[in-house]
PDBQT receptor file of N, H, CA, C and O in Angstrom, charges set to zero:
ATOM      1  N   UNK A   1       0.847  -1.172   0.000  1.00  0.00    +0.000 N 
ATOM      2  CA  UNK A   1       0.000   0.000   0.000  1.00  0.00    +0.000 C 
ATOM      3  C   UNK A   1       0.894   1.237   0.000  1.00  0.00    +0.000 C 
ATOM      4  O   UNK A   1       1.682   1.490   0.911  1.00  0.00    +0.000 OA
ATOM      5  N   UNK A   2       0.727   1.941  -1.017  1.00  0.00    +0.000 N 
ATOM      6  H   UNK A   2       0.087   1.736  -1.758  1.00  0.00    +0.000 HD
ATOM      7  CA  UNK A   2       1.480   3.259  -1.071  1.00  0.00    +0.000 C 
ATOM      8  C   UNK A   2       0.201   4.417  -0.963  1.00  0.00    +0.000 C 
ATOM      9  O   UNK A   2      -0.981   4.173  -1.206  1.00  0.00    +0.000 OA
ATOM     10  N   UNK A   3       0.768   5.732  -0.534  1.00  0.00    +0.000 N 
ATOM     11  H   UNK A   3       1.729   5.930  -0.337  1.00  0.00    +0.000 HD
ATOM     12  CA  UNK A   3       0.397   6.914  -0.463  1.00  0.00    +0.000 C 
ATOM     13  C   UNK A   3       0.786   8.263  -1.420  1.00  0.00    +0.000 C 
ATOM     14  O   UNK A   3       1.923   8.723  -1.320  1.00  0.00    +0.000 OA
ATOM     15  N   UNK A   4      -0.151   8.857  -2.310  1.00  0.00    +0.000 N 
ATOM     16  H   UNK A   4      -1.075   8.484  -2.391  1.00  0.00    +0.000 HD
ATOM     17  CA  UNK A   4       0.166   9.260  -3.409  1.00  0.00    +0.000 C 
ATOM     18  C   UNK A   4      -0.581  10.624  -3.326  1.00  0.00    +0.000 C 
ATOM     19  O   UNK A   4      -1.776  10.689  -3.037  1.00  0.00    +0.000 OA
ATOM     20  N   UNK A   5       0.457  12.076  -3.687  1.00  0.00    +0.000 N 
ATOM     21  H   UNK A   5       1.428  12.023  -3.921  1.00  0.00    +0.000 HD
ATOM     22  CA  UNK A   5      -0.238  13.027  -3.622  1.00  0.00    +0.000 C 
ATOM     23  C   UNK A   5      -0.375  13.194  -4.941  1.00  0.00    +0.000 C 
ATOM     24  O   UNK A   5       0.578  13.478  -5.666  1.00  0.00    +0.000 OA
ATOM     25  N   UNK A   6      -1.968  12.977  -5.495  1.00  0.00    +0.000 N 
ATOM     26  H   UNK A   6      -2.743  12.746  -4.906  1.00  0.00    +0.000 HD
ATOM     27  CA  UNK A   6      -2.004  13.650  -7.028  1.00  0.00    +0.000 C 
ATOM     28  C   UNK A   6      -2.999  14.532  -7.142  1.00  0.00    +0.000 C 
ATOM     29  O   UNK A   6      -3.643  14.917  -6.166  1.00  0.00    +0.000 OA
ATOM     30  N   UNK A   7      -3.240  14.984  -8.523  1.00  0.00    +0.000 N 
ATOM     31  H   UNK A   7      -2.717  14.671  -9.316  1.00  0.00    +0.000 HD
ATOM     32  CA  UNK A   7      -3.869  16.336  -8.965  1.00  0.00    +0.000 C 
ATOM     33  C   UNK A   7      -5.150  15.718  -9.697  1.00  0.00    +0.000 C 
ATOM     34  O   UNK A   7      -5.139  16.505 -10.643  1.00  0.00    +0.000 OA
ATOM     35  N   UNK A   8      -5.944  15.118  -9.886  1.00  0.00    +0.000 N 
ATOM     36  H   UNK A   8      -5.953  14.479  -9.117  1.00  0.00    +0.000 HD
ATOM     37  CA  UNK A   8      -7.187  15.282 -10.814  1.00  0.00    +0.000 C 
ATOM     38  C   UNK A   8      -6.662  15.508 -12.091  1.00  0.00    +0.000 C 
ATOM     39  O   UNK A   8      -5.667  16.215 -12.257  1.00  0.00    +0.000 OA
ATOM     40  N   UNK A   9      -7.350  14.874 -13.142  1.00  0.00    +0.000 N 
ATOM     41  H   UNK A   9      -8.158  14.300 -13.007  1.00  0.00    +0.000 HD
ATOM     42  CA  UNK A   9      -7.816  15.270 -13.982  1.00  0.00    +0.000 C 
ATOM     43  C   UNK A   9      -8.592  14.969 -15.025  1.00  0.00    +0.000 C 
ATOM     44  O   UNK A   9      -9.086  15.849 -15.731  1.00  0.00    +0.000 OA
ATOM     45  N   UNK A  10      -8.784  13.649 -15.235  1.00  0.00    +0.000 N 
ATOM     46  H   UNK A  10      -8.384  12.934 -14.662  1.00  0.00    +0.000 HD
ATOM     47  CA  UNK A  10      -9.827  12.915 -15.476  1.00  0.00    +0.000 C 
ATOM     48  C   UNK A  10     -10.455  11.941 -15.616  1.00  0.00    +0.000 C 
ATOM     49  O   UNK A  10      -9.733  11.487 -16.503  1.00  0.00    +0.000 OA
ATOM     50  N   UNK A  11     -11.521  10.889 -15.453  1.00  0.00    +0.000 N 
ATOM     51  H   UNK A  11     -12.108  11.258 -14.733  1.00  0.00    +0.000 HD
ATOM     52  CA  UNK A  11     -12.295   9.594 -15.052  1.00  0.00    +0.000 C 
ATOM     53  C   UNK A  11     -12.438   8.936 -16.213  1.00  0.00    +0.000 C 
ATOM     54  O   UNK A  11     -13.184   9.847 -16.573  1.00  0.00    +0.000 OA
ATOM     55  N   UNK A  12     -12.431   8.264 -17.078  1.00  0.00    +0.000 N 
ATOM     56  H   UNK A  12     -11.826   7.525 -16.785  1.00  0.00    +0.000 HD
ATOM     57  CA  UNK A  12     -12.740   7.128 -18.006  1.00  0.00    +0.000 C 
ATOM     58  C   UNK A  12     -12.997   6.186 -17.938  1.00  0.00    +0.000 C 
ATOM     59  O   UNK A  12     -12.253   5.740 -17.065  1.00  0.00    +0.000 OA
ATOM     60  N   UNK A  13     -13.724   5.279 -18.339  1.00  0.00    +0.000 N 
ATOM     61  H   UNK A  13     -14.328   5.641 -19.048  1.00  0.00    +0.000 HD
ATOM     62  CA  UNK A  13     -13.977   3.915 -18.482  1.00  0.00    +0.000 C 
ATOM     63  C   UNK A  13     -13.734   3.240 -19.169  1.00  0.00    +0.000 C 
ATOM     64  O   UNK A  13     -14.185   3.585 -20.261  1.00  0.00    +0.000 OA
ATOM     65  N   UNK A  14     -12.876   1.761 -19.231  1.00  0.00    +0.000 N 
ATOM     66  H   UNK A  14     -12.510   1.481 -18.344  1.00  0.00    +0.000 HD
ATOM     67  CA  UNK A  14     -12.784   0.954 -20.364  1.00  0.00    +0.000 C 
ATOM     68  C   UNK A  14     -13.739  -0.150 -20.422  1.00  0.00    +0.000 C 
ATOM     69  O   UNK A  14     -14.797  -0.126 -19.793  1.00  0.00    +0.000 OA
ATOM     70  N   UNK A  15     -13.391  -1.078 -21.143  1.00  0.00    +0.000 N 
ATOM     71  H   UNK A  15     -12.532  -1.098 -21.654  1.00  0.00    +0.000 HD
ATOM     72  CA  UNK A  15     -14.803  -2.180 -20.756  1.00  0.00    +0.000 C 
ATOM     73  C   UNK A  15     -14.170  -3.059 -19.377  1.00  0.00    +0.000 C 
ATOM     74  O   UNK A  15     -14.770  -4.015 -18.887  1.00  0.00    +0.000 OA
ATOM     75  N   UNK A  16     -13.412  -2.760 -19.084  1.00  0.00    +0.000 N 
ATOM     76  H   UNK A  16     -12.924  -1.983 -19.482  1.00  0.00    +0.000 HD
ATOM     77  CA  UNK A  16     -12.427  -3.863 -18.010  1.00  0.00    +0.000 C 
ATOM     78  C   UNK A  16     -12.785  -2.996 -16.619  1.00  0.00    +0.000 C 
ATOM     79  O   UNK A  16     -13.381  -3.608 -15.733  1.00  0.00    +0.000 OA
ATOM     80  N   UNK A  17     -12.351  -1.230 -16.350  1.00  0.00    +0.000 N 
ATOM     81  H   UNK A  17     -11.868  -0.733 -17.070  1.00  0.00    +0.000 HD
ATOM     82  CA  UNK A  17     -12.300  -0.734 -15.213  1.00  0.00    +0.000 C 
ATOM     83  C   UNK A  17     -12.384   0.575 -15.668  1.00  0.00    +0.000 C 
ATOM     84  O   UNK A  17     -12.220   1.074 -16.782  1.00  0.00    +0.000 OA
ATOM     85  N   UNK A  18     -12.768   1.175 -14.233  1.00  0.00    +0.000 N 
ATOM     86  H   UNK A  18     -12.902   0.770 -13.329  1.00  0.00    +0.000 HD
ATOM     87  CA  UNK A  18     -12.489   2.798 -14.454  1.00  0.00    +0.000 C 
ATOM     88  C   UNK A  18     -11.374   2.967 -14.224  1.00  0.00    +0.000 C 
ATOM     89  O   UNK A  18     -10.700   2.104 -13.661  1.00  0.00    +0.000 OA
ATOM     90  N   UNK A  19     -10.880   4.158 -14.611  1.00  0.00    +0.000 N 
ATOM     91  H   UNK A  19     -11.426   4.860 -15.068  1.00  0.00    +0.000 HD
ATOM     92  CA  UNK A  19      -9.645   4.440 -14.786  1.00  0.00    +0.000 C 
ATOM     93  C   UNK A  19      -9.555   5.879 -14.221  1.00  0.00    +0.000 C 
ATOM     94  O   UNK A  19     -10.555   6.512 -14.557  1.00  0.00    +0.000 OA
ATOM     95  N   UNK A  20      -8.664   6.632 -13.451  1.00  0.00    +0.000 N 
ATOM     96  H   UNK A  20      -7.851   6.117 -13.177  1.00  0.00    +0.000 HD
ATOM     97  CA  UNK A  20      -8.788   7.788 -12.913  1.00  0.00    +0.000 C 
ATOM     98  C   UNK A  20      -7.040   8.834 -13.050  1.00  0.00    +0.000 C 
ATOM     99  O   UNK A  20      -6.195   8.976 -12.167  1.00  0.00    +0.000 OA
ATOM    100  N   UNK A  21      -7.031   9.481 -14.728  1.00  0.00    +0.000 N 
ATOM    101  H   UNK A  21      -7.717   9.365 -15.446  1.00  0.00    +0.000 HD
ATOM    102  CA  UNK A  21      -6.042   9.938 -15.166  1.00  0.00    +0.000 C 
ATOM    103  C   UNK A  21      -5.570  11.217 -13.971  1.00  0.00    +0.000 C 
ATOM    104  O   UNK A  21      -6.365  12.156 -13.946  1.00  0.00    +0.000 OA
ATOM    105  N   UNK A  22      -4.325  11.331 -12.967  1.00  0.00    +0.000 N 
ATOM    106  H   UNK A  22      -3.679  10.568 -12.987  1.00  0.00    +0.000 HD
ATOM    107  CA  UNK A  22      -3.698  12.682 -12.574  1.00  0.00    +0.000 C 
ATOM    108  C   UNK A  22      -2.526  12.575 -12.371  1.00  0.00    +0.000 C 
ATOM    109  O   UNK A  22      -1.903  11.524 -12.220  1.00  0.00    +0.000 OA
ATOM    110  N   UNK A  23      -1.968  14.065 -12.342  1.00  0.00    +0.000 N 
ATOM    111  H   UNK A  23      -2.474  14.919 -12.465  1.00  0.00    +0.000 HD
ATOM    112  CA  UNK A  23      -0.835  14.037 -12.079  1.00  0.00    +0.000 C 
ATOM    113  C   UNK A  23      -0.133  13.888 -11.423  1.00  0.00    +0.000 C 
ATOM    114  O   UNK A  23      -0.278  14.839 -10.655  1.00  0.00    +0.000 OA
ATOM    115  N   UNK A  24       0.693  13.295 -11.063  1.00  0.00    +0.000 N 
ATOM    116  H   UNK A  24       0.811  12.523 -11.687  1.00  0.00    +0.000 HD
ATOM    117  CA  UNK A  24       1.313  11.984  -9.882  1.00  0.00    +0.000 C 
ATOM    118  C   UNK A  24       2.633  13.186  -9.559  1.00  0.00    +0.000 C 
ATOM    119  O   UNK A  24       3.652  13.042 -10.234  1.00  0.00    +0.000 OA
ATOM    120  N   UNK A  25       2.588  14.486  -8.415  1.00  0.00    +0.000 N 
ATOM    121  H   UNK A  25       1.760  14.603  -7.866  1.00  0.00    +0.000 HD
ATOM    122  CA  UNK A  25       3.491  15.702  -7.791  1.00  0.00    +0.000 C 
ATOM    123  C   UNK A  25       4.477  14.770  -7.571  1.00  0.00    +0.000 C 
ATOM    124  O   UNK A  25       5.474  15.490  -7.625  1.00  0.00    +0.000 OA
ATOM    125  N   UNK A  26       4.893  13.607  -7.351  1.00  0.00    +0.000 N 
ATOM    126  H   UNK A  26       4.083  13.022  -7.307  1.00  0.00    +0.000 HD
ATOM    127  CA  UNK A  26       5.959  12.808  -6.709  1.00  0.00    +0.000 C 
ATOM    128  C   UNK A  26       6.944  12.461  -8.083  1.00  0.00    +0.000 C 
ATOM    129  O   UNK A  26       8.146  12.331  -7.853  1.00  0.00    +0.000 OA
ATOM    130  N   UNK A  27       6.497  12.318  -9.415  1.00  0.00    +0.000 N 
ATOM    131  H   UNK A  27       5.521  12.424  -9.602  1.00  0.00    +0.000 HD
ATOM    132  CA  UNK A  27       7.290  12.106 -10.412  1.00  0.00    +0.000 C 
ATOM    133  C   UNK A  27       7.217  13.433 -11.673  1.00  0.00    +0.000 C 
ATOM    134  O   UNK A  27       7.871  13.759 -12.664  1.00  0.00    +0.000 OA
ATOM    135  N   UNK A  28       6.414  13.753 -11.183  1.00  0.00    +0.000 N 
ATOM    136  H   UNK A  28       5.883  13.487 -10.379  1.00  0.00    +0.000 HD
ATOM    137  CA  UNK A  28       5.812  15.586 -12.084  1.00  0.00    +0.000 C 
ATOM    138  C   UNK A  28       5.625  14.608 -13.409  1.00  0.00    +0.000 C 
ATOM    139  O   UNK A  28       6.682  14.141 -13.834  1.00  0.00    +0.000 OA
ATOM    140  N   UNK A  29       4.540  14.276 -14.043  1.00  0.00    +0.000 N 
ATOM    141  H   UNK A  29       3.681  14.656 -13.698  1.00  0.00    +0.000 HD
ATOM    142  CA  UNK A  29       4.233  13.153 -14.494  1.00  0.00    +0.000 C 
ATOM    143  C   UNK A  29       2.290  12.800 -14.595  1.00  0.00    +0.000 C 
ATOM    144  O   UNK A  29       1.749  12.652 -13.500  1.00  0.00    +0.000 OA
ATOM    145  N   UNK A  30       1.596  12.716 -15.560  1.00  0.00    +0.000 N 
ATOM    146  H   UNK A  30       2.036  12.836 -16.450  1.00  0.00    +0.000 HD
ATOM    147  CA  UNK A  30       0.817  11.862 -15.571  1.00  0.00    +0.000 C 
ATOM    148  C   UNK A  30       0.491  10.439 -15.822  1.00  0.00    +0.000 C 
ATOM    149  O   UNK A  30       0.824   9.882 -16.869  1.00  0.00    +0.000 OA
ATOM    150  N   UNK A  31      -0.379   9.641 -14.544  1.00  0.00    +0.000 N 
ATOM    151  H   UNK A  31      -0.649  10.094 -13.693  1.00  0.00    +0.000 HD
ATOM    152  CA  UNK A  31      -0.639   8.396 -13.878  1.00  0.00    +0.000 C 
ATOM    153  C   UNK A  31      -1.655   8.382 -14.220  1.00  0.00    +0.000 C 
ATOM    154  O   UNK A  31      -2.407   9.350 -14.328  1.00  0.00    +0.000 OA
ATOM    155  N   UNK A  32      -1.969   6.774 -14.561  1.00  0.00    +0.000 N 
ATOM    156  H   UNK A  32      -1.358   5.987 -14.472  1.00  0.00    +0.000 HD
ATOM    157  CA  UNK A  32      -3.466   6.206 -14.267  1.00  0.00    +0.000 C 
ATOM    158  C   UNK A  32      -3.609   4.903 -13.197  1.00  0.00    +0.000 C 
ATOM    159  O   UNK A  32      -2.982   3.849 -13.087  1.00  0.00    +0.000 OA
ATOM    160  N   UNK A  33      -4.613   5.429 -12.550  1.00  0.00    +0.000 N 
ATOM    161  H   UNK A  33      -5.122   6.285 -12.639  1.00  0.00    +0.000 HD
ATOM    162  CA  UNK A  33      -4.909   4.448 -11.333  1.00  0.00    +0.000 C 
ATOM    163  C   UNK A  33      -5.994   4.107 -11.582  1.00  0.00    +0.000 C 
ATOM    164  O   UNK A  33      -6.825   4.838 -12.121  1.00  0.00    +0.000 OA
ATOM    165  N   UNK A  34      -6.246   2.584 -11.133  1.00  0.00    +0.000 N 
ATOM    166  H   UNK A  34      -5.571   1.990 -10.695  1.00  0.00    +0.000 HD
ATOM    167  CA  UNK A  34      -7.707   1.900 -11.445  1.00  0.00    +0.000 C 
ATOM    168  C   UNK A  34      -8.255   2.110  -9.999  1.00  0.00    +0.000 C 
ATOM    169  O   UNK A  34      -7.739   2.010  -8.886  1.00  0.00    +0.000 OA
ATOM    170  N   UNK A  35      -9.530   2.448 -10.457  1.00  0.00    +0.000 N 
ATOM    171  H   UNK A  35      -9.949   2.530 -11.361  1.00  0.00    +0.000 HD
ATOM    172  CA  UNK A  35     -10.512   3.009  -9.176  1.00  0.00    +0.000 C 
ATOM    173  C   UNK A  35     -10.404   1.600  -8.027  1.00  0.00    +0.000 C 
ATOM    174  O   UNK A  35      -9.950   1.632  -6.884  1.00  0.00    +0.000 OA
ATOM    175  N   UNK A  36     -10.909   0.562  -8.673  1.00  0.00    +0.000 N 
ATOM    176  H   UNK A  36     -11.278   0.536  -9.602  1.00  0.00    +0.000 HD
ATOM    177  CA  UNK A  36     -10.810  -0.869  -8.110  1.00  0.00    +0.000 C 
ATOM    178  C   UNK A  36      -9.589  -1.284  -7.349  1.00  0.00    +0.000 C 
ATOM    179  O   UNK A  36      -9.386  -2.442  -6.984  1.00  0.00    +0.000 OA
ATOM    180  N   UNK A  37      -9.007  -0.549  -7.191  1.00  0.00    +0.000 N 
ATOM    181  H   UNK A  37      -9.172   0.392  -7.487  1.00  0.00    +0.000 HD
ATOM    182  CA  UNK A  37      -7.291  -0.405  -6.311  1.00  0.00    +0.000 C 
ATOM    183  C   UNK A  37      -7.376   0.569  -5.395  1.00  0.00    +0.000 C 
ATOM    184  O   UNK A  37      -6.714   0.234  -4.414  1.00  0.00    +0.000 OA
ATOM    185  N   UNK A  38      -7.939   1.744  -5.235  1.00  0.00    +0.000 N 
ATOM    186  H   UNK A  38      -8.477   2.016  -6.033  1.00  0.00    +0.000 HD
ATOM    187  CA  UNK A  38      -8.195   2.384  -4.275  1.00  0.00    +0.000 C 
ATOM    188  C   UNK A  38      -9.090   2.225  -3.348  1.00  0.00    +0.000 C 
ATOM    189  O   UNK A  38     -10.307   2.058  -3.419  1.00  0.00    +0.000 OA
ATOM    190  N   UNK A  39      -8.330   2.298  -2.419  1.00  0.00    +0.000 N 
ATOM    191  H   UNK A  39      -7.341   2.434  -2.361  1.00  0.00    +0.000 HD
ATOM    192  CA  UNK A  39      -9.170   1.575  -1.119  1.00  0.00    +0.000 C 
ATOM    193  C   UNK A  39      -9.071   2.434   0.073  1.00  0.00    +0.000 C 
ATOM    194  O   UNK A  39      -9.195   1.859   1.154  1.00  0.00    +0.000 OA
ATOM    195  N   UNK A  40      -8.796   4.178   0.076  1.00  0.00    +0.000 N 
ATOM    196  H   UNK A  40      -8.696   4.645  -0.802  1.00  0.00    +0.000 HD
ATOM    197  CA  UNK A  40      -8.408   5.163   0.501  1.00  0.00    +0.000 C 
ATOM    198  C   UNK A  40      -8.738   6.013   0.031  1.00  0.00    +0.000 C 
ATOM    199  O   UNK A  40      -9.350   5.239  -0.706  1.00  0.00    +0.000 OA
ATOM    200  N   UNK A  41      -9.203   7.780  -0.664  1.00  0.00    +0.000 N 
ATOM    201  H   UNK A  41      -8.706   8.409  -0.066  1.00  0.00    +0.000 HD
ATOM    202  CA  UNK A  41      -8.693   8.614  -0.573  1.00  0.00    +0.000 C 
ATOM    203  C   UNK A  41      -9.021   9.766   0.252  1.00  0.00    +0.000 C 
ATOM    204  O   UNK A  41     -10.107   9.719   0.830  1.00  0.00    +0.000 OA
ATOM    205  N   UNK A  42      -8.123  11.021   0.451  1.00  0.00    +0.000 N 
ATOM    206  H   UNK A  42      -7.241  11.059  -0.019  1.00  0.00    +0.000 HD
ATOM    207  CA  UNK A  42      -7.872  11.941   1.221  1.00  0.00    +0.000 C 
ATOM    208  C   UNK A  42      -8.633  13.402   0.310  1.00  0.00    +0.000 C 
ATOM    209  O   UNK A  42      -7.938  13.415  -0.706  1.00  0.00    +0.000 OA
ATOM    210  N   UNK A  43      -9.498  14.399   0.186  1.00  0.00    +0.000 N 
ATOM    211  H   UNK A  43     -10.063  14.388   1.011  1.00  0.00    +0.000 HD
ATOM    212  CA  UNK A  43      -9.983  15.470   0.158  1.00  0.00    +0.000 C 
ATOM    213  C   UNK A  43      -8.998  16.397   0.012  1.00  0.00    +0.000 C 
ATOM    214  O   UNK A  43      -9.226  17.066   1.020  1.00  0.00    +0.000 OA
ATOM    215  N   UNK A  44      -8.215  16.840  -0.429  1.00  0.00    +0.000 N 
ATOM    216  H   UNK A  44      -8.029  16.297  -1.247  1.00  0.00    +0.000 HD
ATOM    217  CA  UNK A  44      -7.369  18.291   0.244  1.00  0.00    +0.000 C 
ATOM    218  C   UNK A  44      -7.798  19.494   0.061  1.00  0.00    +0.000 C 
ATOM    219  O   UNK A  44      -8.352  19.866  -0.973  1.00  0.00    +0.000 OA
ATOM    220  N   UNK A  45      -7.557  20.262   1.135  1.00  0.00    +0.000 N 
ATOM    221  H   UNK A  45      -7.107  19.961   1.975  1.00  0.00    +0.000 HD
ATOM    222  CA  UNK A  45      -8.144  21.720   0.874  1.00  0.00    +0.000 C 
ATOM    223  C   UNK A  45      -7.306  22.240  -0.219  1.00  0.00    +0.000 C 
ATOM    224  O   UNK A  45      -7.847  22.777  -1.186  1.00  0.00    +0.000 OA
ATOM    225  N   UNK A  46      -5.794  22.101  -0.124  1.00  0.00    +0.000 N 
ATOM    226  H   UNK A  46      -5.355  21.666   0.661  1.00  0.00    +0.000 HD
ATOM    227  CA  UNK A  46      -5.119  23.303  -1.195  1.00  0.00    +0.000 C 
ATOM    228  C   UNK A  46      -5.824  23.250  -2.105  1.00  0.00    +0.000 C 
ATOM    229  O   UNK A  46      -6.851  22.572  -2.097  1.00  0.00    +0.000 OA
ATOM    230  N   UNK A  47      -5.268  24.256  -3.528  1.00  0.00    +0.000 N 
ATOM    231  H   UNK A  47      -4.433  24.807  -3.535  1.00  0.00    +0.000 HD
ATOM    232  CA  UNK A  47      -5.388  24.115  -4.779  1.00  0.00    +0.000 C 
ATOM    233  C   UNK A  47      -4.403  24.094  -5.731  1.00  0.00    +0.000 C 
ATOM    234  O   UNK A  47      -3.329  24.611  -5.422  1.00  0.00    +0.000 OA
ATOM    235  N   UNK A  48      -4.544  23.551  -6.956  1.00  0.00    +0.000 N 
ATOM    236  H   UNK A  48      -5.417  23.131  -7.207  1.00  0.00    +0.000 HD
ATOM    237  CA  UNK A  48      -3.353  23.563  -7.831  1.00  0.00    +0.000 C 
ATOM    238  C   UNK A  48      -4.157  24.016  -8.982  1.00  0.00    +0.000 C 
ATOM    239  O   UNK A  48      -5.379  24.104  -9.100  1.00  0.00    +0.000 OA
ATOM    240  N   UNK A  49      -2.917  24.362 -10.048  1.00  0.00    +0.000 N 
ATOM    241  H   UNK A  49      -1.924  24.290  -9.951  1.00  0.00    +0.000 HD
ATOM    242  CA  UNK A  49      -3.026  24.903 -11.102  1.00  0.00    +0.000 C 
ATOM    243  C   UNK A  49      -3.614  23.899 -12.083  1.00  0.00    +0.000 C 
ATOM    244  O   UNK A  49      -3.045  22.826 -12.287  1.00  0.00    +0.000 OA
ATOM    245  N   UNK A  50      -4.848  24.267 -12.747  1.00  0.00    +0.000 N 
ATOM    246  H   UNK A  50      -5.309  25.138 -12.582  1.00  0.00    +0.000 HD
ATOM    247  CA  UNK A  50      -5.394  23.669 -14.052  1.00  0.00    +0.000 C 
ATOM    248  C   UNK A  50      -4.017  22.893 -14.657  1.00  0.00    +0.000 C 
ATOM    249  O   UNK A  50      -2.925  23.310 -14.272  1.00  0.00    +0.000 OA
ATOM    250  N   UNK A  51      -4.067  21.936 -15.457  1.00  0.00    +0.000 N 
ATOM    251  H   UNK A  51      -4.955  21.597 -15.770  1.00  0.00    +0.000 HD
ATOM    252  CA  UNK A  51      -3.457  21.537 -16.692  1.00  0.00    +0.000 C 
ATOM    253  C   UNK A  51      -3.686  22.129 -18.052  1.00  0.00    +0.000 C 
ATOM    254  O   UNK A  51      -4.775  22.205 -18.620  1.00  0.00    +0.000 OA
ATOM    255  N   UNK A  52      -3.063  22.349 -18.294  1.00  0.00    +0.000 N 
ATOM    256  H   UNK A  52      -2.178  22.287 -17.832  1.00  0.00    +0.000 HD
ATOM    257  CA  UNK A  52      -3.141  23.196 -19.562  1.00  0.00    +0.000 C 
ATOM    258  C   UNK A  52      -2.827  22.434 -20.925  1.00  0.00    +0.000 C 
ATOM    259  O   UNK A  52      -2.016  22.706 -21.810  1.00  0.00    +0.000 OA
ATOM    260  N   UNK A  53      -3.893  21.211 -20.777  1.00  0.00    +0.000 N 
ATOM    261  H   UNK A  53      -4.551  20.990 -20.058  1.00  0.00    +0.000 HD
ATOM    262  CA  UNK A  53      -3.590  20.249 -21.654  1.00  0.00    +0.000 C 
ATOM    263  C   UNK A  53      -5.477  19.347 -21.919  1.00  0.00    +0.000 C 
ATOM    264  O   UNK A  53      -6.358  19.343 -21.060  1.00  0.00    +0.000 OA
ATOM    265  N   UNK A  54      -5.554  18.875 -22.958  1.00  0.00    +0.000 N 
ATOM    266  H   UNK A  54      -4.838  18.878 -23.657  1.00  0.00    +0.000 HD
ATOM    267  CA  UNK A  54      -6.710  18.729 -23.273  1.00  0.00    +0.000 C 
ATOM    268  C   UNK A  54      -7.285  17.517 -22.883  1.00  0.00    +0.000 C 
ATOM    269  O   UNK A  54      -7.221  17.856 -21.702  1.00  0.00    +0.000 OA
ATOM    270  N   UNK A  55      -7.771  16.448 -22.822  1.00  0.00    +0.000 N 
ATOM    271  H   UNK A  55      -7.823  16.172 -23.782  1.00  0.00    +0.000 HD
ATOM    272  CA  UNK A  55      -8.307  14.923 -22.580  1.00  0.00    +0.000 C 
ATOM    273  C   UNK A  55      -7.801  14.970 -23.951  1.00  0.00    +0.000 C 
ATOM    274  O   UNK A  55      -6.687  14.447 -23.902  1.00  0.00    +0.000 OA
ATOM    275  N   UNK A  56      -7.982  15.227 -24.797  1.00  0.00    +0.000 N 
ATOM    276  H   UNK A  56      -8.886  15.652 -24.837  1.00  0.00    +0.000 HD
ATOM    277  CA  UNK A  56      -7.756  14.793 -26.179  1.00  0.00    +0.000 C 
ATOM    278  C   UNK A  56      -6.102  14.784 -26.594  1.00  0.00    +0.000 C 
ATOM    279  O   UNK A  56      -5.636  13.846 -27.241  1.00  0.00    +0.000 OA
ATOM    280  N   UNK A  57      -5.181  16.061 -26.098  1.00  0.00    +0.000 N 
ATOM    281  H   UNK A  57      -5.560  16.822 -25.573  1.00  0.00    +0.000 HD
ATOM    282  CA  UNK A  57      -4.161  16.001 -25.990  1.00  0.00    +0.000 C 
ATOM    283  C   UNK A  57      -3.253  15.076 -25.382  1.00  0.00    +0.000 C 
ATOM    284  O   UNK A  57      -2.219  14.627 -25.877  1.00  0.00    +0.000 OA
ATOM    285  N   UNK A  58      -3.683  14.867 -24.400  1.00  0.00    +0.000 N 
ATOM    286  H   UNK A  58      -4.523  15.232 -23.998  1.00  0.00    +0.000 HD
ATOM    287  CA  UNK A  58      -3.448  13.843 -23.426  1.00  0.00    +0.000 C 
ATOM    288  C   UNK A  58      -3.375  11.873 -24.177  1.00  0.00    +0.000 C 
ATOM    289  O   UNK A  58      -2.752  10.904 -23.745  1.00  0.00    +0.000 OA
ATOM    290  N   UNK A  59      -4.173  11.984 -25.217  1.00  0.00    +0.000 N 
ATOM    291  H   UNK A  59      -4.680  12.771 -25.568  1.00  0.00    +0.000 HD
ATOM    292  CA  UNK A  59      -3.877  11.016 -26.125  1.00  0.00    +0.000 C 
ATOM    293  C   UNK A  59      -3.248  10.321 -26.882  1.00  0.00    +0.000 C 
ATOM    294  O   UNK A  59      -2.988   9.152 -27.168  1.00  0.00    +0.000 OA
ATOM    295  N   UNK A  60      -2.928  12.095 -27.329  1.00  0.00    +0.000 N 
ATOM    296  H   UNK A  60      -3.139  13.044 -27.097  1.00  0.00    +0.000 HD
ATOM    297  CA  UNK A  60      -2.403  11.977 -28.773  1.00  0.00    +0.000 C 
ATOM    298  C   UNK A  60      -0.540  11.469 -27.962  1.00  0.00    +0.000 C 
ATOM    299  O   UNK A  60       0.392  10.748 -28.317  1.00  0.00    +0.000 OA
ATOM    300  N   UNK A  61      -0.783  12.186 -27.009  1.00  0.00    +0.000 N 
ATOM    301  H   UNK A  61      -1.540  12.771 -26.720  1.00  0.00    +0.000 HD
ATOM    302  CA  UNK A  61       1.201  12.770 -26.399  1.00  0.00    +0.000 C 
ATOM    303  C   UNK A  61       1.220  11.318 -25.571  1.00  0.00    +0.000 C 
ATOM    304  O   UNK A  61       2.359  11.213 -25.115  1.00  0.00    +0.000 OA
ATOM    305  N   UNK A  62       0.504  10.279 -25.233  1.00  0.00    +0.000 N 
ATOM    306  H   UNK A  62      -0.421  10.365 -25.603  1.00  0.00    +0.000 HD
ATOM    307  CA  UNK A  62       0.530   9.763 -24.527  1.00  0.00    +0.000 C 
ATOM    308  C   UNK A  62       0.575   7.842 -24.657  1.00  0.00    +0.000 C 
ATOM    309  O   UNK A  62       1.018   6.822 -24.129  1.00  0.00    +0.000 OA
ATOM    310  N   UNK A  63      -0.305   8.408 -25.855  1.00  0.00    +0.000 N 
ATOM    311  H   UNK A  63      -0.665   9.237 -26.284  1.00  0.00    +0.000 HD
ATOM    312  CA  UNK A  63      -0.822   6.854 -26.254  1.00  0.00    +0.000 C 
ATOM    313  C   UNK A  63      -0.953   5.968 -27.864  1.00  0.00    +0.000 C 
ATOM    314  O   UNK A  63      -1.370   4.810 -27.900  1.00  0.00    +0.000 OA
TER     315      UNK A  63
């Protein structure tokens, strides 16, 4: 079990799992974590800066 500070940014579904795309502050880096693995999370008050990058962008640069 690890502990992970990330940023949001967006939820998808495949036919297998949801999938929950953010940016993982520990590697400055976007992660996908399967919802079905989280068995924890934490609320935080701070805020962070938007991504300045599209769901669609995020595709193309990624996959």
């Amino acid at each position: 079990m690890t502990n992970r500070n990330i940023e949001p940014f967006a939820l998808l579904s495949t036919t297998e799992n949801w999938l929950f795309i953010a940016w993982w502050r520990l590697r400055l880096e976007f992660r996908y974590f399967r919802l079905d693995r989280i068995t924890r999370m934490n609320i935080l008050t701070e805020k962070f800066e938007q991504h300045k990058i599209t769901l669609q962008e995020y595709f193309d640069k990624y996959y």
